[in-house]
N, C-alpha and C positions, 0 to 999 in steps of 0.2 A: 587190574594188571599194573606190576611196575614200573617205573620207567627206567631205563637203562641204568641212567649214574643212580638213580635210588639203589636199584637194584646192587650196583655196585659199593655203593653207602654202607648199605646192610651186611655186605661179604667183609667188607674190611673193618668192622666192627668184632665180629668174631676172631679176628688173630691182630695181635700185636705187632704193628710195623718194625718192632725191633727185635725180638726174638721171638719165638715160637709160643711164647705165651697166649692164653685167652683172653677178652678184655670182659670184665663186667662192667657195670653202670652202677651209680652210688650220684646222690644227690646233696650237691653242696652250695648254700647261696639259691637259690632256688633254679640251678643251672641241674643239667644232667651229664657227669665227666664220666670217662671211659677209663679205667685200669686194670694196668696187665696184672693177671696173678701169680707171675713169678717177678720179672726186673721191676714192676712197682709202676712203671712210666705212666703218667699222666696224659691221656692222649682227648686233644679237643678240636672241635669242627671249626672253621673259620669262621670269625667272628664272637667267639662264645671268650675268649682271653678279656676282649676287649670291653664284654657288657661284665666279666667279673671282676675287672681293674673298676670300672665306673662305679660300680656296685662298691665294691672295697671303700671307693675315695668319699662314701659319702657317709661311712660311720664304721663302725668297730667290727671287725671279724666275729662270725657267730661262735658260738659253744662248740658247734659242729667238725668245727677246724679240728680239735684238739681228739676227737673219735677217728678223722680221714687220716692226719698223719701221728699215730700213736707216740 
């Protein structure tokens, strides 16, 4: 059984807090980000910006970059 805010985790992953969009999941840096498939918005859990700046500061952006934002 879930726990509540999981529970609520999970609901607000399926819609986009900006427009009506869907969010999928795509793996970048070895993080798991969330994007709408209409406005494109990048949406991430708290905390996750912060281990992908760290991540960034400590060597060159993957290959991967240039497949997420075409």
């Amino acid at each position: 059984m879930q726990k509540p805010n999981a529970a609520k985790r999970e609901e607000r992953i399926l819609s986009c807090p900006r427009c009506p969009g869907k969010l999928g999941s795509f793996s970048f840096m070895e993080f798991i980000l969330d994007r709408c498939e209409i406005c494109d918005g990048i949406w991430l859990y708290e905390g996750k910006l912060e281990g992908l700046l760290r991540r960034a500061a400590r060597g060159p952006l993957e290959p991967s970059l240039v497949d997420v934002f075409p």
